[in-house]
C-alpha positions as CSV (number, residue, x, y, z in Angstrom):
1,X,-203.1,38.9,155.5
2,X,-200.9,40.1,159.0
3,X,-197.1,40.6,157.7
4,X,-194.6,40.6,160.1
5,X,-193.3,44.3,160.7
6,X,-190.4,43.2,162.6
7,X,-187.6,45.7,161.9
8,X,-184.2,43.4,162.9
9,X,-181.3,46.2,163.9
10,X,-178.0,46.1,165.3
11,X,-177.5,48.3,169.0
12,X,-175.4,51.1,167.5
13,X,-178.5,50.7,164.4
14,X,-180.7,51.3,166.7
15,X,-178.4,54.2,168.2
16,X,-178.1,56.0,165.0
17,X,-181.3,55.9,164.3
18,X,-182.7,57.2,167.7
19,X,-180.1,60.1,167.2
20,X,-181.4,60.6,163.4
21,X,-184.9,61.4,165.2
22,X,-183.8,63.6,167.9
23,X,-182.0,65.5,165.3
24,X,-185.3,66.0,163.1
25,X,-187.7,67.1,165.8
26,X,-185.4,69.1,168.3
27,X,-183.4,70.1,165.3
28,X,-184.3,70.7,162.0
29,X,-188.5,70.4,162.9
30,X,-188.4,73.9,164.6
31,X,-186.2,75.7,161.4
32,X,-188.5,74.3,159.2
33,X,-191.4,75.3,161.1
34,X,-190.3,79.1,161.7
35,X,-189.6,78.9,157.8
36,X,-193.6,77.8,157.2
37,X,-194.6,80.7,159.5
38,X,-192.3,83.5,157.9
39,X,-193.3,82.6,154.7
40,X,-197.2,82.4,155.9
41,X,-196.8,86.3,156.7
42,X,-195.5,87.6,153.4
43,X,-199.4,87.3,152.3
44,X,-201.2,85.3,149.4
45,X,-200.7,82.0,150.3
46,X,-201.7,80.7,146.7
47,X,-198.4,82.5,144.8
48,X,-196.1,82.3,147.4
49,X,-193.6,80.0,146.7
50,X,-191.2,79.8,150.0
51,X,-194.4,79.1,151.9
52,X,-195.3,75.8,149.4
53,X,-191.8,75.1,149.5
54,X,-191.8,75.2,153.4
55,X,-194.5,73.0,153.4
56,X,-192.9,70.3,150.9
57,X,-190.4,70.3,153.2
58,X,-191.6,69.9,156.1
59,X,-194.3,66.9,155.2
60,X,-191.0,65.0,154.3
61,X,-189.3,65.3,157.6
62,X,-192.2,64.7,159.1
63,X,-192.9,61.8,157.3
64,X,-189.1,60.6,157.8
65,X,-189.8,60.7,161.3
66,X,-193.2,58.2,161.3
67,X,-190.8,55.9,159.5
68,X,-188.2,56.0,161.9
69,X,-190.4,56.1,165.0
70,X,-192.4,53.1,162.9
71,X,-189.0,51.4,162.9
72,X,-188.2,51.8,166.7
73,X,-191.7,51.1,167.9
74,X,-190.8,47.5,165.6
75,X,-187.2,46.7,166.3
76,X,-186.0,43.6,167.4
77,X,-182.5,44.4,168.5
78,X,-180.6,41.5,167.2
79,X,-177.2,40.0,169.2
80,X,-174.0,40.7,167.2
81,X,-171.9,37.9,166.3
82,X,-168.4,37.5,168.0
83,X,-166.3,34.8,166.5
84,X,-165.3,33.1,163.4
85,X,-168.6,31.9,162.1
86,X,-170.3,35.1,159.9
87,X,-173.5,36.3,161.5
88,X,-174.8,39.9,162.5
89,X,-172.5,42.6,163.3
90,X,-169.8,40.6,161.6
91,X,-166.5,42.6,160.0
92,X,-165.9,40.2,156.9
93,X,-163.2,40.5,153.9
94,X,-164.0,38.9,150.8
95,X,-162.1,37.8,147.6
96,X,-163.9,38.2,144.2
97,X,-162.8,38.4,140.6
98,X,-163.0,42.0,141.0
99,X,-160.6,42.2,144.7
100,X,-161.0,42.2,148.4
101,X,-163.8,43.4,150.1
102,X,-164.6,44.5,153.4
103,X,-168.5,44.4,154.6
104,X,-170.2,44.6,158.3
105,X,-173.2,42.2,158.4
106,X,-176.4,44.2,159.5
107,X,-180.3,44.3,159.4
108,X,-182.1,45.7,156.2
109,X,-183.0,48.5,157.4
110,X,-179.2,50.0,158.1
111,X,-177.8,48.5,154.7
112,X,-175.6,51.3,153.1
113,X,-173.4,49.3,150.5
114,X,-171.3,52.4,149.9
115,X,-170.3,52.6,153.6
116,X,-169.9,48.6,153.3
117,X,-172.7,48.2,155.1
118,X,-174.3,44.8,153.2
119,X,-178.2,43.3,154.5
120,X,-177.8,40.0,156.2
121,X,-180.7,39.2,153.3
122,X,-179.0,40.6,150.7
123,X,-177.9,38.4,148.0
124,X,-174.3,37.6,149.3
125,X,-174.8,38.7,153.0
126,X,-177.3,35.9,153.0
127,X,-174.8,33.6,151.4
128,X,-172.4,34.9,154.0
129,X,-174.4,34.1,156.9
130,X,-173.2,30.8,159.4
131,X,-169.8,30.3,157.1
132,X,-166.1,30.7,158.4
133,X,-162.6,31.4,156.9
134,X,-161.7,30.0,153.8
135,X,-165.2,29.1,152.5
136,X,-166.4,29.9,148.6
137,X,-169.9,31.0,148.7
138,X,-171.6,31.5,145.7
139,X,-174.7,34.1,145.0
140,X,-176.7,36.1,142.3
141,X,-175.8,39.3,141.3
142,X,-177.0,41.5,138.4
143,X,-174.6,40.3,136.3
144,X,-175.7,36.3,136.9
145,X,-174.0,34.2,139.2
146,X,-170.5,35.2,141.2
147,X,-168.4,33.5,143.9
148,X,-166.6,34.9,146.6
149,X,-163.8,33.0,149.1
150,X,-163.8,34.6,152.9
151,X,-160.7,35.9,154.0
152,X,-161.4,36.7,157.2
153,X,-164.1,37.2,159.9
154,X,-164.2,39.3,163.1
């Protein structure tokens, strides 16, 4: 069964995480690296903890960069919306029960709900997509079903 590894990003998505990898292997790569040889040095290898602990570290970063170098070698670098209809790349204030919210529409990959940052497939950035102004949209949260009026789209 093929699935489809399309990774759908915004440009400045794409942007950040293109920097995020240069910063892990011309950065942070050769500290660790130096860390895995000076700890190699200081002997038996079975007992010595900064040497394991090197290591750990290292496999993660390295396996942070096949991700993002996954995601780059897969991204589909979607057009931003401009205009009053809700789509990617979309600034858009909401009214709840529990206040106004603001959230910028993008791909799942750069979703970061405390920066605002909400998934176009999310729950309510999915029930956000294609609407305008004024409109009540309804979707499922934790806590059952909620509603939400748009104040404003840019």
């Amino acid at each position: 069964m093929a699935t489809d590894k399309t990774v759908h990003l915004t440009a400045e998505g794409q942007a950040r995480l293109e920097e995020e990898l240069r910063d892990l292997v011309e950065n942070r790569r050769p500290v660790i690296v130096r860390r895995v040889a000076t700890a190699r040095e200081e002997g038996d290898l079975s007992e010595n903890f900064a040497y394991h602990d090197a290591r750990r570290e290292l496999g993660l970063l390295d396996g942070r960069v096949q991700t993002i170098e996954a995601m780059l070698r897969n991204a589909k670098v979607m057009q931003t919306t401009v205009g009053d209809v809700v789509g990617l790349g979309s600034t858009v204030t909401v009214r709840d029960e529990f206040g106004e919210s603001t959230y910028v529409i993008v791909g799942p990959v750069e979703a970061d709900v405390a920066a605002g940052r909400i998934s176009m497939v999310s729950p309510l950035g999915a029930a956000l997509m294609g609407r305008t102004v004024a409109d009540e949209v309804s979707f499922s949260s934790p806590g059952g079903t909620r509603s939400a009026v748009i104040e404003s789209v840019r």
